[in-house]
Each structure stands twice: as C-alpha cells, then as structure tokens.
C-alpha positions in Angstrom: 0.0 0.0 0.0 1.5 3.4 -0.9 0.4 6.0 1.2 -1.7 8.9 0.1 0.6 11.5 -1.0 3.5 9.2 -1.2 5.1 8.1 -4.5 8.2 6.7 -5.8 11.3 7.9 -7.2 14.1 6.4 -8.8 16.9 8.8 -10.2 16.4 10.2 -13.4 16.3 13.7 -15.2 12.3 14.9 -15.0 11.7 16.6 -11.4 9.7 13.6 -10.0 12.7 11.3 -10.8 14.8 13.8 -8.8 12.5 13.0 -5.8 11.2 16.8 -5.9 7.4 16.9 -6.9 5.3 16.8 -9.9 3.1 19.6 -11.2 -0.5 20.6 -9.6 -3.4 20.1 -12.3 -6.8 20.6 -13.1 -8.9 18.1 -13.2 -12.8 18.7 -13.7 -12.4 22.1 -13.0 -10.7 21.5 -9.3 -7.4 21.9 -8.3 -5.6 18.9 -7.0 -3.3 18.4 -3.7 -0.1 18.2 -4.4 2.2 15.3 -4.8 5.4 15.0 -3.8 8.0 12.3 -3.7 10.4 10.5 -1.7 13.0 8.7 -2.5 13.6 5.3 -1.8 16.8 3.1 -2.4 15.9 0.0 -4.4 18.0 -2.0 -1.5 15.9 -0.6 1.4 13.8 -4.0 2.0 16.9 -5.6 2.6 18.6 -2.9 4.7 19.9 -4.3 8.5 17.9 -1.5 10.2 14.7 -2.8 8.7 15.7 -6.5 8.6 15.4 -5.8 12.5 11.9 -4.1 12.6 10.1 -6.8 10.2 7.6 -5.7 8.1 5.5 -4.3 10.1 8.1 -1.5 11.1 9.1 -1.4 7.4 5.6 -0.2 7.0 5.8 2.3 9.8 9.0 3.4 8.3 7.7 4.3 4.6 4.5 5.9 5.9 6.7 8.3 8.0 9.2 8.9 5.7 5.7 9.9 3.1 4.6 11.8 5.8 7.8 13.7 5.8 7.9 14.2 2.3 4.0 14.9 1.8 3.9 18.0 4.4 7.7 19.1 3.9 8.6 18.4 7.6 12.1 17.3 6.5 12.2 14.1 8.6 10.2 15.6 11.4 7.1 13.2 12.5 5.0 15.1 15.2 3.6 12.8 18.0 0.0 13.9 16.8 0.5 12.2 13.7 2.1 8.9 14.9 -1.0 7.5 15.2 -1.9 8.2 11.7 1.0 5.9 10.7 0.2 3.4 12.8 -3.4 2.6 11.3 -3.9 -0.5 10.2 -1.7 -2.2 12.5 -4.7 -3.9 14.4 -4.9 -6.0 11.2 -1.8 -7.6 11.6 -1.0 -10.7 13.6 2.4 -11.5 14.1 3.3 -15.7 12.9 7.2 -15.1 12.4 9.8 -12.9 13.3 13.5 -13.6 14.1 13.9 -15.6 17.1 17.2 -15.1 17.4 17.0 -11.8 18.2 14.0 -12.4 20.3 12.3 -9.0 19.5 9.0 -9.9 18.2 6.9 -12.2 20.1 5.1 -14.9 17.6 1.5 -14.2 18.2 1.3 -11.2 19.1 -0.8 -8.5 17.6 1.4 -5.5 15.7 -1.0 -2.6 17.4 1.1 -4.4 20.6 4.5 -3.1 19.9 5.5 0.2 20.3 6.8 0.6 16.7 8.1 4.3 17.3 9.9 2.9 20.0 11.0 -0.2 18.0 12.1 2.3 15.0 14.3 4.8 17.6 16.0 1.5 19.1 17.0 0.2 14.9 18.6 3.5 14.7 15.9 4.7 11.5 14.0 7.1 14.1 15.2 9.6 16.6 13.6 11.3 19.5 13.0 14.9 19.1 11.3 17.1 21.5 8.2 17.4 19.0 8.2 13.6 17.8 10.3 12.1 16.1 13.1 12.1 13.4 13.9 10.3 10.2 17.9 9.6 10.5 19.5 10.7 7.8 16.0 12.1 6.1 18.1 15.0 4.4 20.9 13.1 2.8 18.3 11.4 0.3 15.5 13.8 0.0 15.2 17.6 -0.4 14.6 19.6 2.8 11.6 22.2 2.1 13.7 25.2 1.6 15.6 23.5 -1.5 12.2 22.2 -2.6 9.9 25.8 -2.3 13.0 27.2 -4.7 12.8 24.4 -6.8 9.1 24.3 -7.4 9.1 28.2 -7.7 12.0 28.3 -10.3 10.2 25.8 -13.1 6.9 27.6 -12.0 8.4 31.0 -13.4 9.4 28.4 -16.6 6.3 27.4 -16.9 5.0 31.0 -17.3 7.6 32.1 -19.2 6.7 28.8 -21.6 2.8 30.0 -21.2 3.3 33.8 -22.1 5.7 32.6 -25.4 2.8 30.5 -26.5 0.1 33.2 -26.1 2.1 35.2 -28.1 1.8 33.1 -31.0 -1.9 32.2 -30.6 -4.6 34.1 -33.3 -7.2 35.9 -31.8 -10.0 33.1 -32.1 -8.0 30.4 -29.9 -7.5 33.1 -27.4 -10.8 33.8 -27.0 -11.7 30.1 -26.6 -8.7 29.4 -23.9 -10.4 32.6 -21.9 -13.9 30.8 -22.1 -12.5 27.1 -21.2 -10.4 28.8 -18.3 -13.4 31.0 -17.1 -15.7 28.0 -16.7 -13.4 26.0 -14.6 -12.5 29.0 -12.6 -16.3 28.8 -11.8 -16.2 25.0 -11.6 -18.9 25.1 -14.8 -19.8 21.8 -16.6 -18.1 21.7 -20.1 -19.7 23.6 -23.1 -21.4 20.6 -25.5 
C-alpha cells in the first residue's frame, strides 16, 4: 500500500525522478493536492535497520518517511501524527519474526509493539522534543527550503513557456482558452 501522498522515485532527469514533486493540475475544473515524492533506495527492503523491525516496522518506516515528504517536515514526525501511521496495524498478527533476536513475540498482535519505539531503538527514528526524526532524512530527500526554490523556479518556466505561447496564438484560440479557463474557474460543466 502506498500511502496517500506518497510516490516513488528512482533517479532520473524529469523533477519527479529527482525525488522533488510533480506539477499541480486541473482536473474537472478543481485543483488537485499536491504530490510530492520521496525517494527510496531499491536496496531498502533488505537494509539491516529494517531487517530488524520486520515488516511491520518497514511499514511504519515508509509511511513516516511519506509523511515527511508529503507536508515538507524534512524528517520531522510530530507525535499527533504517529497515530496516523500506525493505522492499520490492528490487522496484523504477528506468525514469524526472528527468534534469534527475540524482539517480536510470535502471536502477538502488531498494534502491541511500540513501533516508534522499535524504529528509535533500529537507529531509522530519533527522538525529538516534537516527535520524532527520520535519521538521515536529508541526505536522500530535499529539505523544504531547497524544494519551495525548486518548485518556484520551473513555475516562473512554466509561465515564461505560457506567455511565449500566447504570443503566437490568433485571436479566435485566445478567446476560446479565456472561455475554457473562465468555466473552470467557476467549476462550470463543459460547453457541448
């Protein structure tokens, strides 16, 4: 399950491969959230850190590190939205883990384990006064300062791109854009 907001990124050259967002649009005449991405190394599933959480903690792991990206926290996870992450937990019964650690009990129900606590003691979380905090958060994704510059540079693109265009539209396919743009503006049903 991916969660809302969250997407992923491998390296590449459009801005969502480079783990920094994709564009807002229009759809049906309302304006969509945004998305952003995080990015994820391919090797992750099979990192030591999350080898010792299991996969419920995996899960705990990704939906804080979308959390983080989605609302530009850069790797801060407030306590008010731990619970969030933890949804869906209660669905999960624990029938392996590794014994020779002897940190998951077999049989035991995930909402039972303090995952936060689980995550802090792997060395992927650490305690912050507000919550918590995604080790290492900033060496793979863009802290919100780099990504508010980021988005506002290809948004002054894009308008440069837009204004070039209008230049070279006739008169007639002006005055249709204005028409198409007023109705959605006023969230209007298409004309037939």
């Amino acid at each position: 399950m991916i969660w809302p907001g969250c997407e992923l990124a491998t390296t590449g050259s459009s801005p969502a491969q480079q783990g920094l967002f994709t564009l807002v649009g229009v759809s049906n005449g309302a304006r969509q959230a945004r998305v952003t991405w995080v990015r994820l190394d391919g090797a992750l599933p099979q990192h030591p850190k999350l080898l010792a959480v299991g996969v419920p903690g995996f899960y705990v792991y990704v939906r804080g590190l979308c959390y983080a990206g989605q609302y530009l926290t850069d790797g801060l996870i407030p306590s008010v939205a731990v619970p969030g992450l933890l949804a869906g937990l209660e669905t999960i019964r624990l029938i392996e883990g590794t014994r020779s650690r002897g940190h998951l009990k077999l049989g035991q129900d995930a909402c039972e384990v303090n995952w936060p606590q689980r995550l802090v003691d792997a060395g992927l979380w650490a305690d912050d006064p507000d919550g918590y905090r995604i080790v290492n958060y900033g060496q793979y994704n863009p802290d919100k300062a780099t990504y508010e510059a980021r988005l506002d540079q290809l948004k002054q693109a894009a308008r440069r791109g837009g204004l070039q265009r209008a230049q070279r539209l006739t008169p007639e396919a002006r005055t249709t854009i204005a028409r198409k743009a007023a109705r959605i503006r006023w969230h209007l049903p298409p004309e037939p």
